[in-house]
C-alpha positions in Angstrom: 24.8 -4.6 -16.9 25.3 -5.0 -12.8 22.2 -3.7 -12.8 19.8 -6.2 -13.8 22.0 -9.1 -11.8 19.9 -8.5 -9.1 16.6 -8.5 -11.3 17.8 -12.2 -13.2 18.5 -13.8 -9.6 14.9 -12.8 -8.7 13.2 -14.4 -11.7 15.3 -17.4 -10.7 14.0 -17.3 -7.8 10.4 -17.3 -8.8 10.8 -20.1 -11.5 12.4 -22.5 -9.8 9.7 -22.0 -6.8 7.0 -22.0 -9.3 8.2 -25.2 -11.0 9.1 -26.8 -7.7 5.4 -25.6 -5.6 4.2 -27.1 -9.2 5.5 -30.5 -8.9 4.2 -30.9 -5.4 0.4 -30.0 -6.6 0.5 -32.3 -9.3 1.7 -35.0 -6.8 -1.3 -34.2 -4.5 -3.2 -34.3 -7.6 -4.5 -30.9 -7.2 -3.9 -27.6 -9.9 -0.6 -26.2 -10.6 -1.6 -22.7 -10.0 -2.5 -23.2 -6.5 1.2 -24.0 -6.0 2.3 -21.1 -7.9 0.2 -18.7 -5.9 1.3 -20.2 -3.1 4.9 -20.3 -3.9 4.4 -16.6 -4.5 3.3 -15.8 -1.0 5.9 -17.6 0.6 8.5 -16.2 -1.3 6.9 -12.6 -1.8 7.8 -9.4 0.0 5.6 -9.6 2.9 6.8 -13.6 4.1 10.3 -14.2 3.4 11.1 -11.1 1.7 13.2 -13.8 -1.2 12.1 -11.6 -4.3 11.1 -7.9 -4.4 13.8 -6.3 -2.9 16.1 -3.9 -5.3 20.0 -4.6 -4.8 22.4 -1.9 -4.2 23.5 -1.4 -8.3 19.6 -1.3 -9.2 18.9 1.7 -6.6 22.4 3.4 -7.7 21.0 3.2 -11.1 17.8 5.2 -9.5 20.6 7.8 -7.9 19.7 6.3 -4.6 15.5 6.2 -4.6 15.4 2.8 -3.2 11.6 3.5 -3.4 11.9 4.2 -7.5 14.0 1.1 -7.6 11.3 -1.3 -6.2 8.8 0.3 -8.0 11.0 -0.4 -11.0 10.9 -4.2 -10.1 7.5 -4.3 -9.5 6.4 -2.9 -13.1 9.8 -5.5 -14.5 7.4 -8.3 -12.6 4.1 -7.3 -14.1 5.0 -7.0 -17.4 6.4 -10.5 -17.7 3.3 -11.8 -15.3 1.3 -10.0 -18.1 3.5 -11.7 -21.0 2.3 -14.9 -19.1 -1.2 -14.9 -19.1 -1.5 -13.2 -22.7 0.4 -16.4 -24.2 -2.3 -18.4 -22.0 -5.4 -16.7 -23.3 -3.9 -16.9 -26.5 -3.4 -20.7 -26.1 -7.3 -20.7 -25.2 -8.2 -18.9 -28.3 -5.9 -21.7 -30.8 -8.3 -24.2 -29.3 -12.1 -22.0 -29.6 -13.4 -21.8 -33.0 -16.0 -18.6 -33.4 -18.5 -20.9 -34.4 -18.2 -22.8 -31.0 -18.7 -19.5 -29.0 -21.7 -18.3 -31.3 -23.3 -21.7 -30.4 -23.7 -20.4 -26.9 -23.6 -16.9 -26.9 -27.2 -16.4 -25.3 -26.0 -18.3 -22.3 -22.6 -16.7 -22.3 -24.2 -13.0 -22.1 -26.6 -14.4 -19.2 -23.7 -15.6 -17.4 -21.6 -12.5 -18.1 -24.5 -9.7 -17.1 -25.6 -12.0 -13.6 -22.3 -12.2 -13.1 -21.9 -8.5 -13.2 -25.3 -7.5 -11.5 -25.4 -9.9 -8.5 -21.9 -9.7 -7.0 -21.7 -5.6 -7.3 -24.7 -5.3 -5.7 -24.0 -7.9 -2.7 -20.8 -6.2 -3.0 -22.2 -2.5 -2.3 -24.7 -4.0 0.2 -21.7 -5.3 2.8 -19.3 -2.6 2.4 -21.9 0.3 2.7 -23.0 -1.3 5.7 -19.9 -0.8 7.9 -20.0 2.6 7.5 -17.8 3.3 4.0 -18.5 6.1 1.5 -20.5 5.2 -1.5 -17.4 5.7 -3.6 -15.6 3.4 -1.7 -18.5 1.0 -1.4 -18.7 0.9 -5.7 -14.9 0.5 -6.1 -15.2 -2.6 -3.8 -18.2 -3.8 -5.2 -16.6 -3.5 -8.8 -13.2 -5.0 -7.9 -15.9 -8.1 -7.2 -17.2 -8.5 -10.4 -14.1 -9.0 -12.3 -13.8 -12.2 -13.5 -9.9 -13.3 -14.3 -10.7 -16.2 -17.0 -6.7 -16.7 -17.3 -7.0 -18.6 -14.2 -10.2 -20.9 -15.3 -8.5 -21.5 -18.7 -5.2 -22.7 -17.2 -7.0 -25.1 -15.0 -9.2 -26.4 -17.8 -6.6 -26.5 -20.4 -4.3 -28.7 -17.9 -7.2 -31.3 -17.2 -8.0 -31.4 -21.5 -11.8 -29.8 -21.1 -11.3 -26.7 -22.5 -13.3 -27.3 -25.5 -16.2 -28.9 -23.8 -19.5 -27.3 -23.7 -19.2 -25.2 -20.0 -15.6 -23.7 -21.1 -17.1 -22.6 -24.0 -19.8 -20.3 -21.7 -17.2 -19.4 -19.5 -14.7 -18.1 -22.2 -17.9 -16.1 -23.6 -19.3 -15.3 -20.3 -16.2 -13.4 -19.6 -15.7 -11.4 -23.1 -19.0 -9.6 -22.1 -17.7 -9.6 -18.6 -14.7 -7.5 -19.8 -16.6 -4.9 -21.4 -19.2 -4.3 -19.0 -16.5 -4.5 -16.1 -14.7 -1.8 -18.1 -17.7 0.1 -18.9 -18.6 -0.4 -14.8 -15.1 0.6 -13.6 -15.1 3.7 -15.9 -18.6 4.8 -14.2 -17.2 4.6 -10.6 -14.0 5.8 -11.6 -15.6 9.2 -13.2 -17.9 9.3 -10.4 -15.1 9.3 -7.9 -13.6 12.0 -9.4 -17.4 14.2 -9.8 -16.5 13.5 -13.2 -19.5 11.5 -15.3 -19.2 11.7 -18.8 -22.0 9.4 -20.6 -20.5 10.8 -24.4 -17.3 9.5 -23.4 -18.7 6.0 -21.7 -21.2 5.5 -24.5 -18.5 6.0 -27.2 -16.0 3.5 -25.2 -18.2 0.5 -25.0 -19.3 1.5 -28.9 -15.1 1.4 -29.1 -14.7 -1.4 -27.3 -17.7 -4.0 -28.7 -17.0 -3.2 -32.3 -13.0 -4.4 -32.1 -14.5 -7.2 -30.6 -16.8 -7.9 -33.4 -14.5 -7.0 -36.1 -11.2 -8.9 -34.9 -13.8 -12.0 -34.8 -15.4 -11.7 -37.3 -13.4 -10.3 -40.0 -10.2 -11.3 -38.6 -11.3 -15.4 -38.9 -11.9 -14.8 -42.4 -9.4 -13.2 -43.4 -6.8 -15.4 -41.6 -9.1 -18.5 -43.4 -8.8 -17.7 -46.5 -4.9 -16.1 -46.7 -3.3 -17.9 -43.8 -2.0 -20.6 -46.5 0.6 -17.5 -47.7 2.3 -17.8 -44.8 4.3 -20.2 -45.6 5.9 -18.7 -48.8 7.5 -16.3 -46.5 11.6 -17.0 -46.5 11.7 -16.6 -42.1 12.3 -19.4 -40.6 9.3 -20.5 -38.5 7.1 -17.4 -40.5 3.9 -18.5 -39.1 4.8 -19.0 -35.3 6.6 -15.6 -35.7 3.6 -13.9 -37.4 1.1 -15.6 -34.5 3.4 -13.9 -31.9 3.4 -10.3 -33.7 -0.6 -10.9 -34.2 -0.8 -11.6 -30.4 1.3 -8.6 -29.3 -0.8 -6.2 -31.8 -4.0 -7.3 -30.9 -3.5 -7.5 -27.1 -1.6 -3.9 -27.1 -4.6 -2.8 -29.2 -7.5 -4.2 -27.5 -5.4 -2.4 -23.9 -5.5 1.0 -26.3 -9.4 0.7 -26.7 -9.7 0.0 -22.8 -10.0 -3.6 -22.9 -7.6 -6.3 -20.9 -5.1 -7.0 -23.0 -5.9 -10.9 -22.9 -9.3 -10.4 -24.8 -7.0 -9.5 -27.8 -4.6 -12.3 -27.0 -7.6 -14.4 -26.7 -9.5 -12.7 -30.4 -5.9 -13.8 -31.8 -5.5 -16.9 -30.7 -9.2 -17.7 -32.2 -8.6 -15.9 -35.5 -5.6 -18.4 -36.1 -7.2 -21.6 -34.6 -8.8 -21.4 -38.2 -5.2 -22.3 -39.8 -4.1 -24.2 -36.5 -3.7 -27.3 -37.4 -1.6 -26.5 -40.4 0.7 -24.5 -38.8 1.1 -26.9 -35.9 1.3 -23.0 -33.8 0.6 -24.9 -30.4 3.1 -26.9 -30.8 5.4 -24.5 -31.9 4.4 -21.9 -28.7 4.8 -24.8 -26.1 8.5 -23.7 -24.4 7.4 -20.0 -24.6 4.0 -20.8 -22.4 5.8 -22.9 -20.2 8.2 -20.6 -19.3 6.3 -17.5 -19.2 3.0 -18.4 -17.5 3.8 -19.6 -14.2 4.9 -16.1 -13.2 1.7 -14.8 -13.7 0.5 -16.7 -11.0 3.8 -16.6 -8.7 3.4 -12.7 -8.8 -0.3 -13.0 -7.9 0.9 -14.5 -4.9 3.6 -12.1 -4.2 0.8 -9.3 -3.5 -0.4 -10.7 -0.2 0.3 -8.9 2.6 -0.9 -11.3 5.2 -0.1 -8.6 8.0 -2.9 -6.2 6.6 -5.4 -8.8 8.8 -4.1 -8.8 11.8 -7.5 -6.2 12.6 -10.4 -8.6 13.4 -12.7 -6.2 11.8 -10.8 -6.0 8.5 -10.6 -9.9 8.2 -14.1 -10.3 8.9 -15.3 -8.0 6.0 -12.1 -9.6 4.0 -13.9 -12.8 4.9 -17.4 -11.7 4.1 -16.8 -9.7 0.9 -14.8 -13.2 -0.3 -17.9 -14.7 0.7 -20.4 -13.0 -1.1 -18.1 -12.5 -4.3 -18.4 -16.4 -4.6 -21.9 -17.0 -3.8 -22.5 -14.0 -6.7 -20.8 -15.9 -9.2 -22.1 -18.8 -8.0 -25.7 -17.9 -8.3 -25.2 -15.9 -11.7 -24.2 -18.8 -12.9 -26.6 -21.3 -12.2 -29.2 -18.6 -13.0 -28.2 -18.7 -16.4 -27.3 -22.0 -17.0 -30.5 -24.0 -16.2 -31.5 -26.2 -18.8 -27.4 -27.4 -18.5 -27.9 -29.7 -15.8 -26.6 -29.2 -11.9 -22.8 -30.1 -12.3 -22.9 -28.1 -15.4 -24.2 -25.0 -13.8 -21.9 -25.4 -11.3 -19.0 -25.4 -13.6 -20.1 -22.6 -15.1 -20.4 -20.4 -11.4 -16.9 -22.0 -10.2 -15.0 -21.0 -13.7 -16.5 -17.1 -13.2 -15.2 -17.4 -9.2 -11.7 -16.5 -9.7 -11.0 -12.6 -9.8 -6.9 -12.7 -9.7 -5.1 -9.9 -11.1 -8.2 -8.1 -12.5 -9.8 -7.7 -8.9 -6.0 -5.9 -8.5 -6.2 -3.3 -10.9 -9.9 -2.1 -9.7 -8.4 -1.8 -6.6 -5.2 0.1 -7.7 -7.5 2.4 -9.6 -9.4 3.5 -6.6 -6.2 3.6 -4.7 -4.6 6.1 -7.4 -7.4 8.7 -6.9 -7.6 8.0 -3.0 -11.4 6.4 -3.2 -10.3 3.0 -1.5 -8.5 3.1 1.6 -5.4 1.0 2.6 -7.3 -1.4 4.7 -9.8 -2.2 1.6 -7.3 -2.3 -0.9 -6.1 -5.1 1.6 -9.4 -6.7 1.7 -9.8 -6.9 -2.3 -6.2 -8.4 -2.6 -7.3 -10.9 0.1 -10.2 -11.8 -2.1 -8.9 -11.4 -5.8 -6.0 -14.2 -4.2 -8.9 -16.3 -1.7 -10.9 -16.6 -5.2 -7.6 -17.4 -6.9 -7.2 -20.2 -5.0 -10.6 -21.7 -4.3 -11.4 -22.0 -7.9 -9.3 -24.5 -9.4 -9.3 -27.6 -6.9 -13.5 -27.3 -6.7 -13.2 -27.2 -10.9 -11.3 -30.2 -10.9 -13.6 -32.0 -8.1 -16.6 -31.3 -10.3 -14.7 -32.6 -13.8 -13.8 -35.8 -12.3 -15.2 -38.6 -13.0 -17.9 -37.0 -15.5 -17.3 -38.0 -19.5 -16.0 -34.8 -20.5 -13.2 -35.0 -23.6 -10.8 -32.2 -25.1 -12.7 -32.9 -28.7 -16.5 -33.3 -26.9 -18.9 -31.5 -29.1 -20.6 -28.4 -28.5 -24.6 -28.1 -27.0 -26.1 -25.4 -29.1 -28.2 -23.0 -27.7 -31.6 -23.9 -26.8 
């Protein structure tokens, strides 16, 4: 068990700094999360090197591949980062009823396609321009489409809007942005490896939209109607420990379909907000979400390798790309949200802004098949965290002061 010592000391670490960064935000009155992200940077592998480095009984246990063993602790990192923000996305769906996302589901898919269309092709525009293969340019331009709605949620869940009118577009807005961002990344990906398949794209999207559909929309009726059995069951706390095995099977099967494994922590979530308020789940899931989702964030942080810039040409297209992946957003947004009112639209744009850990795994993907070079992978991390950080203090600027309540009702489509 000597092993892991070195692994427990590290999530120490990254609590505690979480929790701590945390407490100074809220002080300053700005978002949690920027702490956390912060925190992670400090703390991360690349600043002071507290976290991330495998002790001596962690690389034995390797038989001495001190490069195994920190890729070992890498993966140990992500998959409790990714514990994190499924519990959050599944907090997000116990407080969205379908009903409230079918209300503004034209605006959501107008939100979610401009979302996709104008930041790729801004995207493409810059990076094709200094002199980068199209492959590369795509993989670039994709990682600047993602949309990472954990972030948005956890910033309009802690200031009690995330039921008001704009969330509900934004939580919509990035379902369709999940499948199309698949269907996009599949596209470059095959056509980085001279591979195009349209039988195999065509039949992932048909894969992908009808779990979608079903889990909603079968899965809220069912869980309506039979949810009340639940509590005949003899475990203690059945229905929190059947919403946690509903989570874990819909997220691991929305990741087997090709989805992010949040949409089916999110579908969950949503399926049981329908017996919510019997159940009491939220309350129930509080101590897990507050101790698993701030290292989600925290590990964001730990991926920036501020040395990667010390190149004036790579920060400048770091600095531009970042640029233009806002202003995409930004103008998808208010695009498609006319008719809401300015601050609305801009709500809207700002909540689609943050990219996060989903800009990271575009990257990695072009990375694996050698399509996106070391200093662009650079310039997307710099940009998935720049967005990360941007986001939530401009979301809570625009909230303040506006009439917005956890219980407002929802605008329905026009």
């Amino acid at each position: 068990m000597e092993e892991i010592t070195g692994i427990l000391v590290d999530l120490f670490i990254i609590f505690t700094a979480a929790k701590v960064a945390g407490e100074f935000f809220v002080r300053l009155k700005q978002p949690e999360i920027v702490g956390e992200v912060l925190a992670g940077i400090i703390i991360g592998p690349y600043a002071l090197g507290l976290i991330g480095s495998p002790d001596g009984d962690l690389v034995q246990l390797f038989h001495g591949d001190r490069e195994a063993a920190e890729e070992a602790l890498n993966i140990t990192f992500d998959v409790i980062a990714g514990l994190g923000v499924i519990i959050l996305l599944f907090f997000v769906g116990l407080e969205t009823r379908l009903r409230d996302l079918l209300n503004v589901r034209n605006r959501a898919v107008a939100v979610g396609v401009l979302g996709i269309v104008l930041p790729f092709v801004l995207g493409f525009g810059l990076i094709s321009a200094t002199g980068r293969s199209d492959v590369e340019s795509a993989f670039v331009a994709t990682a600047m489409v993602a949309t990472s709605v954990g972030i948005t949620a956890r910033v309009l869940g802690d200031i009690g809007v995330i039921r008001s009118t704009e969330a509900r577009v934004i939580l919509g807005a990035a379902v369709v942005d999940d499948v199309l961002g698949l269907l996009l990344l599949a596209v470059v990906s095959s056509y980085g490896e001279d591979n195009v398949d349209a039988l195999e794209l065509t039949l992932t999207a048909l894969v992908a939209i009808g779990f979608i559909v079903f889990a909603a929309l079968v899965g809220t009726r069912v869980i309506r109607r039979y949810s009340i059995h639940l509590e005949r069951l003899h475990v203690r706390n059945a229905p929190f420990l059947v919403a946690m095995i509903l989570m874990l099977g819909l997220s691991a099967l929305a990741g087997i379909v090709g989805l992010a494994a949040i949409i089916g922590a999110f579908i969950a979530g949503m399926m049981l907000a329908e017996a919510e308020e019997g159940f009491e789940l939220e309350r129930q899931s509080q101590a897990v979400y507050d101790f698993l989702v701030p290292f989600f964030f925290v590990v964001i942080g730990t991926k920036v390798d501020l040395g990667a810039f010390d190149d004036p040409e790579i920060l400048a297209i770091a600095l531009g790309v970042t640029v233009l992946a806002v202003m995409g957003k930004l103008l998808g947004g208010a695009i498609a949200s006319r008719g809401m009112g300015g601050r609305s639209a801009a709500i809207v744009g700002v909540g689609m802004v943050p990219r996060g850990e989903v800009g990271l795994v575009v990257a990695g993907v072009g990375a694996g098949i050698g399509a996106v070079s070391g200093d662009m992978f650079a310039v997307v991390v710099f940009m998935s965290v720049a967005t990360t950080l941007l986001a939530p203090p401009v979301l809570v600027w625009l909230y303040r002061g506006r009439d917005a309540p956890a219980d407002s009702g929802l605008m329905a489509e026009p």
